[in-house]
N, CA, C and O atoms as a GROMACS GRO file, in nm:
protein
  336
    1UNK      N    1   0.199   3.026  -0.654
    1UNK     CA    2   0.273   2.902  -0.638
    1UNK      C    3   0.176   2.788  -0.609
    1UNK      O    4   0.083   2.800  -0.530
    2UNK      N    5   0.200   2.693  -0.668
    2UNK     CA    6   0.080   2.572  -0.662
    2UNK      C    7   0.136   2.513  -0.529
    2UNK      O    8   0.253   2.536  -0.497
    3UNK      N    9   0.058   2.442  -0.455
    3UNK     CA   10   0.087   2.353  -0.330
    3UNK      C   11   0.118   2.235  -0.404
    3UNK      O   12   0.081   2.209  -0.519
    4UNK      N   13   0.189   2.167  -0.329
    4UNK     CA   14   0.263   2.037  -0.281
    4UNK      C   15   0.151   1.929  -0.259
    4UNK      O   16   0.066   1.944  -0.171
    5UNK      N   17   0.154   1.790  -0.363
    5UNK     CA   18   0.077   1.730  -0.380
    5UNK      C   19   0.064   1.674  -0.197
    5UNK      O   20   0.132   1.685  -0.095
    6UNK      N   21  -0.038   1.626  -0.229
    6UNK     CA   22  -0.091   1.557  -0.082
    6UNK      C   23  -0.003   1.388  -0.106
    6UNK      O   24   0.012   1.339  -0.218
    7UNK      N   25   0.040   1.328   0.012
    7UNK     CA   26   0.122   1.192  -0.056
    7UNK      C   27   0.000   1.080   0.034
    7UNK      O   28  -0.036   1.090   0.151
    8UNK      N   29  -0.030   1.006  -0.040
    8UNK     CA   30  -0.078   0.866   0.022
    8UNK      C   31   0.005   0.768   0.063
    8UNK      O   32   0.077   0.751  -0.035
    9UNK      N   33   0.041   0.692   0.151
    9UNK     CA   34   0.115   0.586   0.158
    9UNK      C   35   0.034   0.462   0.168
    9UNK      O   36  -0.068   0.451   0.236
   10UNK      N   37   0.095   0.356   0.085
   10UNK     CA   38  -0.002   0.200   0.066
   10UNK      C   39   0.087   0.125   0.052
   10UNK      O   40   0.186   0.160  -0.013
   11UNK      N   41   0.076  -0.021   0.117
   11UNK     CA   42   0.116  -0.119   0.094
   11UNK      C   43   0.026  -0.183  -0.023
   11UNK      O   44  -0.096  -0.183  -0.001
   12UNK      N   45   0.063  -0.227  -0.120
   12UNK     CA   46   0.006  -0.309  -0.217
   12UNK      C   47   0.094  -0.466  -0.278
   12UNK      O   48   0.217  -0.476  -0.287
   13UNK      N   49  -0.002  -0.568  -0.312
   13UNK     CA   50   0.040  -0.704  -0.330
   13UNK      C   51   0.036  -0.635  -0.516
   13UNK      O   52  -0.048  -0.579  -0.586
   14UNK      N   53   0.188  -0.685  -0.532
   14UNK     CA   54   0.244  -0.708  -0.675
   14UNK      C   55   0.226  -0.839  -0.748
   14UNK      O   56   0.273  -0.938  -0.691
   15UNK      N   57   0.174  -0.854  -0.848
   15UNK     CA   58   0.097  -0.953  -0.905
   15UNK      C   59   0.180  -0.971  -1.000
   15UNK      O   60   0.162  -1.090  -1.027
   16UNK      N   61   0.260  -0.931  -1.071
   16UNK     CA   62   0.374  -0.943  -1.158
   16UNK      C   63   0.528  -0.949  -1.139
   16UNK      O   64   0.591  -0.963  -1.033
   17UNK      N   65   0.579  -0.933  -1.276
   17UNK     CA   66   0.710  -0.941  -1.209
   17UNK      C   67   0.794  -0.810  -1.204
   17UNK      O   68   0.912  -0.789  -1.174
   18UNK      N   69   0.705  -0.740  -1.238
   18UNK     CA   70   0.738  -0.584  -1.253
   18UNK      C   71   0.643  -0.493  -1.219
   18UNK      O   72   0.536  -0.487  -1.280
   19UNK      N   73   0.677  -0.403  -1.105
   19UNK     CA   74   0.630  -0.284  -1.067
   19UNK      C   75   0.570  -0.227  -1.149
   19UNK      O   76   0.649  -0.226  -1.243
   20UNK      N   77   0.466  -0.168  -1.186
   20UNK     CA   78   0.345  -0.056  -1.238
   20UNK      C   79   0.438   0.062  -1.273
   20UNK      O   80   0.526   0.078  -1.189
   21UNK      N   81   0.439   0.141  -1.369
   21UNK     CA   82   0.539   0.255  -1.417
   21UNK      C   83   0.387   0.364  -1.337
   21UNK      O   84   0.267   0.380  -1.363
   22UNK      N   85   0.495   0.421  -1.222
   22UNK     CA   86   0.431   0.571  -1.140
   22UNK      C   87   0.426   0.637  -1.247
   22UNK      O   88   0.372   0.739  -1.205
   23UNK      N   89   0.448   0.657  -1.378
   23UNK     CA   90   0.459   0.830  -1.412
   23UNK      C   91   0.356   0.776  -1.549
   23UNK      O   92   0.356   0.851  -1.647
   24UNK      N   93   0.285   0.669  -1.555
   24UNK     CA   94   0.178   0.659  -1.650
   24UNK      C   95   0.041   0.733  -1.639
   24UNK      O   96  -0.007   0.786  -1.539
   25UNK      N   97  -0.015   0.724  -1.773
   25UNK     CA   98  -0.150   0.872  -1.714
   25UNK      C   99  -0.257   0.801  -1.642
   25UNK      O  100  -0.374   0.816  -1.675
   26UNK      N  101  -0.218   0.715  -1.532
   26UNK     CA  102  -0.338   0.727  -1.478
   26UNK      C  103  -0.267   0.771  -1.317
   26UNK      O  104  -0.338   0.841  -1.244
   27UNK      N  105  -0.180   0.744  -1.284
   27UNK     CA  106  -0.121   0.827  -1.192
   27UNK      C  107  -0.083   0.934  -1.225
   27UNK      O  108  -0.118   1.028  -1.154
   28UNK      N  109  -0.010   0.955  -1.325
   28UNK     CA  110  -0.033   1.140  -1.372
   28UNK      C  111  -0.161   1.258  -1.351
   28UNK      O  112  -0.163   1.375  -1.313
   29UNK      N  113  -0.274   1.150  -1.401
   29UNK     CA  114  -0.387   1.220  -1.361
   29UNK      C  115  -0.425   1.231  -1.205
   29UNK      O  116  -0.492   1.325  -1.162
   30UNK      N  117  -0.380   1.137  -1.130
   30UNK     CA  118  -0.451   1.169  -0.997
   30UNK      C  119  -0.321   1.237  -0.918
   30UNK      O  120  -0.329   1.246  -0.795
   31UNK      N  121  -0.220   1.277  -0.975
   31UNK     CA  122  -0.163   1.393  -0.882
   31UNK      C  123  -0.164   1.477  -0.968
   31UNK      O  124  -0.042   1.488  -0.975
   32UNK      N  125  -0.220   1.585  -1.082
   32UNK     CA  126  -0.216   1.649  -1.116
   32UNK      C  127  -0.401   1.709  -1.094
   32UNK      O  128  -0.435   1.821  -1.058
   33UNK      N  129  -0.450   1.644  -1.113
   33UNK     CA  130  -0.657   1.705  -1.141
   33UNK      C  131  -0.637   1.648  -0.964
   33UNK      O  132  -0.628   1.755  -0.904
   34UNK      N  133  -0.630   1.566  -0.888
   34UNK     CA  134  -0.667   1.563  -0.814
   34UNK      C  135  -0.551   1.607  -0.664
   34UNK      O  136  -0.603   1.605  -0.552
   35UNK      N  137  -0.467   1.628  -0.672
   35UNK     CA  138  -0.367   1.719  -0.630
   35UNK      C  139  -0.310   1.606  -0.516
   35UNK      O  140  -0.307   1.644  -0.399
   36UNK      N  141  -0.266   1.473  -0.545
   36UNK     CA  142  -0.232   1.310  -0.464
   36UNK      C  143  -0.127   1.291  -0.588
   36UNK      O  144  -0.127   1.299  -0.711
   37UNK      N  145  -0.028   1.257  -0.472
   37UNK     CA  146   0.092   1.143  -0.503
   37UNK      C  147   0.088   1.010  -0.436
   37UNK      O  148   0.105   1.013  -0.314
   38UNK      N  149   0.068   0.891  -0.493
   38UNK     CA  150   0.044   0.777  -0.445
   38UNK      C  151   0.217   0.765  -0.415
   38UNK      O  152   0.305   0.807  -0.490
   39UNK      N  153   0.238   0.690  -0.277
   39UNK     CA  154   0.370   0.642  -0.291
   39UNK      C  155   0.307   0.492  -0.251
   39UNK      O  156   0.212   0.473  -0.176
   40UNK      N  157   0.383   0.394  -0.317
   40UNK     CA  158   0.325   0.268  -0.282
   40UNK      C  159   0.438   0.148  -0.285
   40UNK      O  160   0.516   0.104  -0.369
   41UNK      N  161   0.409   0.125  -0.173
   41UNK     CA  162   0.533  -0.020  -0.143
   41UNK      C  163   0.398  -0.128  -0.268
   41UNK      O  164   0.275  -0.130  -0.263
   42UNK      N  165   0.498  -0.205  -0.365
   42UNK     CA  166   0.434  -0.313  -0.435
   42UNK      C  167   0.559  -0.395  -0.366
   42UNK      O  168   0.680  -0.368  -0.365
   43UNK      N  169   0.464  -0.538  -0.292
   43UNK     CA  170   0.559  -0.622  -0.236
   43UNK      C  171   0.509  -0.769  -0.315
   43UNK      O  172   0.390  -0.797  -0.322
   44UNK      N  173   0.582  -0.829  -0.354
   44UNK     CA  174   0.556  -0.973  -0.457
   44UNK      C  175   0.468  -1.084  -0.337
   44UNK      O  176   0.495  -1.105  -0.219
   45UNK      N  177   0.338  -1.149  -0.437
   45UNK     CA  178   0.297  -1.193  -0.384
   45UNK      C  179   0.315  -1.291  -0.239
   45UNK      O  180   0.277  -1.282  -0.122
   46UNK      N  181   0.391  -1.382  -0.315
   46UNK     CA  182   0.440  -1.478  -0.198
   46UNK      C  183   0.497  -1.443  -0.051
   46UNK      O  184   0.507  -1.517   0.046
   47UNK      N  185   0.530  -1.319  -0.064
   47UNK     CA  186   0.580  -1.256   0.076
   47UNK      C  187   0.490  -1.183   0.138
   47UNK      O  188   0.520  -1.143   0.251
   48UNK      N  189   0.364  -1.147   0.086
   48UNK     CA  190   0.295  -1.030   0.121
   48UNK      C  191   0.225  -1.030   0.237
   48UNK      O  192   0.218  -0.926   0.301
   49UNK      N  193   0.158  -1.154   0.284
   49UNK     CA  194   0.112  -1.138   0.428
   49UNK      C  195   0.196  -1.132   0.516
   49UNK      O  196   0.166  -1.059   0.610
   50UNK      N  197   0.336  -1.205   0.521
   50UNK     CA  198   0.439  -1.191   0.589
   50UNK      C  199   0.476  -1.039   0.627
   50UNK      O  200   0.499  -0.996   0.740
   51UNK      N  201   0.477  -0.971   0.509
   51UNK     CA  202   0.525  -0.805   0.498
   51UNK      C  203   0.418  -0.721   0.593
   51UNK      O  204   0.446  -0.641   0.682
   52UNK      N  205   0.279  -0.766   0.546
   52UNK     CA  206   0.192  -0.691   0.599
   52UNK      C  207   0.221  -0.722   0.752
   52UNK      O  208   0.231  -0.619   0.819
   53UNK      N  209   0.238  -0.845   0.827
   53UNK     CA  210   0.256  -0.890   0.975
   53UNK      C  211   0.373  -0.792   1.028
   53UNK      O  212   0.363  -0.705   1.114
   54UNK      N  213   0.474  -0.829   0.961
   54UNK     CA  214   0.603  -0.746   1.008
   54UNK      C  215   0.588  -0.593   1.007
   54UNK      O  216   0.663  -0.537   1.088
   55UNK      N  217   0.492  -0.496   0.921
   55UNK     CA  218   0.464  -0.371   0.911
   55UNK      C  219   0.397  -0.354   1.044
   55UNK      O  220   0.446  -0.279   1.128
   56UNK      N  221   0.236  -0.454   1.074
   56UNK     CA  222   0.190  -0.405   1.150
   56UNK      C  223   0.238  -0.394   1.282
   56UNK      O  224   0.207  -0.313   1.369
   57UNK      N  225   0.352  -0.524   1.286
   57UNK     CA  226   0.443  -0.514   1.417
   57UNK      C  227   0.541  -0.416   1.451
   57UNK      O  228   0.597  -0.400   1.560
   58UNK      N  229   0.552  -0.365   1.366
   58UNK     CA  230   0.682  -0.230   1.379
   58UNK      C  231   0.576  -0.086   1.402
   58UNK      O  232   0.598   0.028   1.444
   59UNK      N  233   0.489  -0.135   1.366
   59UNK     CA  234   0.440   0.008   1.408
   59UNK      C  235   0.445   0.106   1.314
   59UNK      O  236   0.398   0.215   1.348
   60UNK      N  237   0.495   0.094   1.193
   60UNK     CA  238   0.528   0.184   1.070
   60UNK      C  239   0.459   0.176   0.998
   60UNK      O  240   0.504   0.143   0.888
   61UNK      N  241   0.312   0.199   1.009
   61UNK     CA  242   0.210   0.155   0.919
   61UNK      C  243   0.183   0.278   0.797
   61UNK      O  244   0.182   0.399   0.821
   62UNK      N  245   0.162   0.214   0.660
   62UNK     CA  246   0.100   0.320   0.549
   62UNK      C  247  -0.046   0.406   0.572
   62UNK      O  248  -0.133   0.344   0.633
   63UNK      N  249  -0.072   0.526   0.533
   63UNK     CA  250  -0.226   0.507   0.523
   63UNK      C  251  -0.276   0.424   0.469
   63UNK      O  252  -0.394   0.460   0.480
   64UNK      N  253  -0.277   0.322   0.408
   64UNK     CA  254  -0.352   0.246   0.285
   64UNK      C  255  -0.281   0.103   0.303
   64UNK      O  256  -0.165   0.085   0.266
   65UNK      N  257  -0.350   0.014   0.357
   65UNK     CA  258  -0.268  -0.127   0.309
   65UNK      C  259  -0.387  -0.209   0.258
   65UNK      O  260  -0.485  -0.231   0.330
   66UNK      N  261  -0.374  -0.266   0.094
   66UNK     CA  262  -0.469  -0.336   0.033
   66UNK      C  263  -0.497  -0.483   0.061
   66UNK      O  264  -0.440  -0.569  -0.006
   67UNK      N  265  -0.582  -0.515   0.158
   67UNK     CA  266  -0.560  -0.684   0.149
   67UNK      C  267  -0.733  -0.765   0.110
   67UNK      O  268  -0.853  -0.738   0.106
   68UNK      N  269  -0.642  -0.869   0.089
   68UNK     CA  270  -0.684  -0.980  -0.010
   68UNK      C  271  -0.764  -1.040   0.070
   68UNK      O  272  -0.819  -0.986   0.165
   69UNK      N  273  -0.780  -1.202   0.024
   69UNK     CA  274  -0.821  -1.307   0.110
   69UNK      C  275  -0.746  -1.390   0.188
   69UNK      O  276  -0.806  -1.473   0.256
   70UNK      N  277  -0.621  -1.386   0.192
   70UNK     CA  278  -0.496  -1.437   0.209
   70UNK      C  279  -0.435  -1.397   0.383
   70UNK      O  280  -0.382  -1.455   0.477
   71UNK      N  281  -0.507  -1.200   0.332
   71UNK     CA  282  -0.439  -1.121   0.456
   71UNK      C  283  -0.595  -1.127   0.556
   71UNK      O  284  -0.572  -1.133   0.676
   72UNK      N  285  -0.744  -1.124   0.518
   72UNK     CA  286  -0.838  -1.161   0.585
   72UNK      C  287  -0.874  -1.255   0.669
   72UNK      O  288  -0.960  -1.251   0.756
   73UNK      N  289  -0.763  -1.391   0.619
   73UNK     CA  290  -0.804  -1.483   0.652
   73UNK      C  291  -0.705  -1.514   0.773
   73UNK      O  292  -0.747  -1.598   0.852
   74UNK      N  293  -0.619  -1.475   0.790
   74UNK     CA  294  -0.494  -1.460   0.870
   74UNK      C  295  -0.532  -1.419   1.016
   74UNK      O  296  -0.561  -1.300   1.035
   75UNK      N  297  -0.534  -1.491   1.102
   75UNK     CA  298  -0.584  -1.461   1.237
   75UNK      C  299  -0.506  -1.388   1.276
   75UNK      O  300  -0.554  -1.281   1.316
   76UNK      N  301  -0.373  -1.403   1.285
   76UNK     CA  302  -0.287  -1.354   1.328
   76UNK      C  303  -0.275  -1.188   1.333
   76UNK      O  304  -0.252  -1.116   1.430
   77UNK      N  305  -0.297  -1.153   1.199
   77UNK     CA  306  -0.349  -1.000   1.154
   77UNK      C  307  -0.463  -0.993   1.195
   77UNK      O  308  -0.475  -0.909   1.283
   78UNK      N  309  -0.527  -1.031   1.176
   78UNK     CA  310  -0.647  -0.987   1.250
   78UNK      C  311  -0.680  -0.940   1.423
   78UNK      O  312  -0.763  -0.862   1.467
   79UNK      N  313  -0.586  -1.017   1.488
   79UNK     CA  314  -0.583  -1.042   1.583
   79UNK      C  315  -0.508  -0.896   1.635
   79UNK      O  316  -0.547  -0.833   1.734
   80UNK      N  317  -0.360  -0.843   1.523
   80UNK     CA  318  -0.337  -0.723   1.586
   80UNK      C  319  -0.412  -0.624   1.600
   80UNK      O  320  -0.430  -0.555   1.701
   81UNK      N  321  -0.495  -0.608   1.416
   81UNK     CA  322  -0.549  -0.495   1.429
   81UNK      C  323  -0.695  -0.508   1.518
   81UNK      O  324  -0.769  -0.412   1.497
   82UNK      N  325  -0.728  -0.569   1.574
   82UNK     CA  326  -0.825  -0.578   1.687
   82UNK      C  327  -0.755  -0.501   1.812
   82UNK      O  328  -0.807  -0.402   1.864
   83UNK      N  329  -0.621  -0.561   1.857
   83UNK     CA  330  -0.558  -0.478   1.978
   83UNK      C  331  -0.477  -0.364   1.932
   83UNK      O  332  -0.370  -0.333   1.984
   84UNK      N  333  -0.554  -0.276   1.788
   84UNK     CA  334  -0.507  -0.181   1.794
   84UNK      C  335  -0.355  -0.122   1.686
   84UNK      O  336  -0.309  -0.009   1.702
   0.00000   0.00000   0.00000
């Protein structure tokens, strides 16, 4: 019996107006050869540092949150993940 892919969780900034299709071969390939299921919040640009603030405040954080210059530059975030 094969094991149960390993799952990543990520916040990622959506650059379009449509979500990335999960079941194309380049995510096919990395849960199949590399034994990972990406699950990934894509949140539309204009909201995204907002999203990332409100995540880190709840405490419900992804393994993986991708940021920009937008979310770097943001004291505010910065400021949490300094206290943790």
């Amino acid at each position: 019996m094969a094991e149960e892919p390993f799952t990543i969780t990520m916040m990622q900034e959506l650059f379009s107006d449509q979500t990335p299709d999960m079941s194309n071969e380049w995510y096919t390939y990395i849960r199949d050869h590399l034994g990972v299921t990406l699950d990934v919040n894509f949140v539309p640009t204009q909201s995204y540092v907002d999203k990332i603030t409100t995540t880190i405040a709840s405490g419900a954080l992804p393994m993986v949150i991708a940021a920009n210059s937008s979310v770097l530059k943001n004291q505010g975030i910065l400021d949490m993940i300094d206290d943790g």
